[in-house]
Steps between C-alpha positions, in 0.01 A plus 500: 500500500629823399554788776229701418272212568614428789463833632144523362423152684657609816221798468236276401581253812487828737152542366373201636429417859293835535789683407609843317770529320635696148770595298703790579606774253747327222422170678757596774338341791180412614221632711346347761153672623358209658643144674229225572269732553649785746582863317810621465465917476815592406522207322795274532726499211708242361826593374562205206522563089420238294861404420582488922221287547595191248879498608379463846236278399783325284720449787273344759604128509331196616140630423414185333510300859214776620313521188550147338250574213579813401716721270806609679433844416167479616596328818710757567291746431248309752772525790617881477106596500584276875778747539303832434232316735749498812637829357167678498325355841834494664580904404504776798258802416719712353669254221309499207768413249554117376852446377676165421743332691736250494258247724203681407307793496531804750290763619663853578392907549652571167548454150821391382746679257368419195804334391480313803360109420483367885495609833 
Protein backbone atom coordinates (compact mmCIF):
# COMPACT_ATOMS: atom_id res chain seq x y z
CA UNK A 1 0.00 0.00 0.00
CA UNK A 2 1.29 3.23 -1.01
CA UNK A 3 1.83 6.11 1.75
CA UNK A 4 -0.88 8.12 0.93
CA UNK A 5 -3.16 5.24 1.61
CA UNK A 6 -2.02 4.52 4.50
CA UNK A 7 -2.39 7.85 5.82
CA UNK A 8 -5.95 8.08 4.44
CA UNK A 9 -6.72 4.60 6.28
CA UNK A 10 -5.15 5.69 9.44
CA UNK A 11 -7.94 8.67 9.12
CA UNK A 12 -10.58 6.43 8.13
CA UNK A 13 -9.77 3.96 11.25
CA UNK A 14 -9.90 7.24 13.62
CA UNK A 15 -13.38 7.66 12.28
CA UNK A 16 -14.65 4.67 13.64
CA UNK A 17 -15.36 3.84 17.23
CA UNK A 18 -17.43 7.19 17.58
CA UNK A 19 -14.54 9.02 16.65
CA UNK A 20 -13.45 12.45 14.82
CA UNK A 21 -10.75 12.74 13.02
CA UNK A 22 -9.40 14.70 9.50
CA UNK A 23 -6.70 15.65 7.48
CA UNK A 24 -4.67 18.55 8.27
CA UNK A 25 -3.61 21.29 5.80
CA UNK A 26 -1.14 19.56 3.02
CA UNK A 27 -1.92 16.26 4.80
CA UNK A 28 0.65 17.22 7.54
CA UNK A 29 -0.97 15.63 10.45
CA UNK A 30 -4.17 14.75 11.59
CA UNK A 31 -6.96 16.07 13.70
CA UNK A 32 -8.50 14.54 16.31
CA UNK A 33 -11.97 16.26 17.54
CA UNK A 34 -13.39 13.35 19.12
CA UNK A 35 -11.96 9.79 20.86
CA UNK A 36 -14.67 7.04 21.58
CA UNK A 37 -16.98 9.36 22.11
CA UNK A 38 -15.49 12.21 24.57
CA UNK A 39 -14.67 15.84 22.74
CA UNK A 40 -11.57 17.05 22.39
CA UNK A 41 -11.92 21.22 22.15
CA UNK A 42 -8.77 22.14 21.21
CA UNK A 43 -8.55 19.21 19.43
CA UNK A 44 -5.60 16.95 19.75
CA UNK A 45 -3.34 16.94 16.86
CA UNK A 46 -1.26 14.36 15.47
CA UNK A 47 2.00 15.29 14.21
CA UNK A 48 2.62 12.34 11.27
CA UNK A 49 2.84 12.97 7.16
CA UNK A 50 2.04 10.35 5.10
CA UNK A 51 5.65 9.39 4.30
CA UNK A 52 6.47 9.27 8.52
CA UNK A 53 3.68 7.14 8.99
CA UNK A 54 4.63 4.05 6.47
CA UNK A 55 8.42 4.03 7.55
CA UNK A 56 7.21 3.66 11.01
CA UNK A 57 4.57 1.44 10.00
CA UNK A 58 7.40 -0.31 7.84
CA UNK A 59 9.60 -0.82 10.71
CA UNK A 60 7.33 -2.38 13.30
CA UNK A 61 8.37 -6.10 13.39
CA UNK A 62 6.68 -9.14 14.55
CA UNK A 63 3.08 -7.84 13.78
CA UNK A 64 2.22 -10.99 12.11
CA UNK A 65 2.32 -12.99 15.70
CA UNK A 66 -0.54 -10.23 16.90
CA UNK A 67 -2.41 -10.02 13.78
CA UNK A 68 -1.91 -13.55 12.16
CA UNK A 69 -4.41 -12.81 9.29
CA UNK A 70 -3.62 -9.68 8.30
CA UNK A 71 -1.46 -7.47 6.00
CA UNK A 72 1.60 -6.38 7.79
CA UNK A 73 0.93 -2.94 6.95
CA UNK A 74 -2.40 -3.15 8.11
CA UNK A 75 -1.44 -4.87 11.29
CA UNK A 76 0.66 -2.30 11.96
CA UNK A 77 -1.43 0.16 11.27
CA UNK A 78 -3.95 -1.75 13.79
CA UNK A 79 -1.23 -1.50 16.69
CA UNK A 80 -0.06 2.31 16.46
CA UNK A 81 -4.00 3.27 16.46
CA UNK A 82 -3.16 1.03 20.21
CA UNK A 83 -0.38 3.50 20.60
CA UNK A 84 -2.35 6.82 19.94
CA UNK A 85 -5.03 4.98 22.29
CA UNK A 86 -2.54 4.96 25.41
CA UNK A 87 -1.17 8.25 23.98
CA UNK A 88 -4.50 10.03 23.96
CA UNK A 89 -6.25 8.58 27.37
CA UNK A 90 -2.91 8.52 29.01
CA UNK A 91 -2.11 12.56 28.05
CA UNK A 92 -2.07 15.32 31.03
CA UNK A 93 -4.49 18.34 30.19
CA UNK A 94 -2.30 20.46 28.72
CA UNK A 95 -0.61 18.00 25.93
CA UNK A 96 -2.52 17.99 23.00
CA UNK A 97 0.16 17.12 20.49
CA UNK A 98 0.70 13.29 19.25
CA UNK A 99 4.22 12.75 18.02
CA UNK A 100 5.98 9.40 17.23
CA UNK A 101 8.41 7.72 19.14
CA UNK A 102 10.77 5.22 19.08
CA UNK A 103 8.35 2.69 21.32
CA UNK A 104 5.38 4.50 20.39
CA UNK A 105 3.45 7.43 20.35
CA UNK A 106 3.76 10.47 22.85
CA UNK A 107 1.66 13.10 24.04
CA UNK A 108 3.29 16.63 24.82
CA UNK A 109 2.21 20.70 25.31
CA UNK A 110 3.73 21.41 21.98
CA UNK A 111 4.21 20.95 18.48
CA UNK A 112 7.42 19.86 17.30
CA UNK A 113 9.88 21.65 14.87
CA UNK A 114 8.56 20.84 11.82
CA UNK A 115 11.60 19.18 10.73
CA UNK A 116 11.40 17.31 13.76
CA UNK A 117 10.00 13.40 12.96
CA UNK A 118 9.83 12.07 16.81
CA UNK A 119 9.78 13.16 20.14
Amino acid sequence: MDDTRLFTELVYRLNLDDGSADEAPAREGVLLHRWRGRGLDPPYVLHVDPPTLAEHLRAMEDISELFPNTPQEIGALQLFLVHIEEAVETAAEDCRHLVIGPAGVYARPDAPPRTDRGV
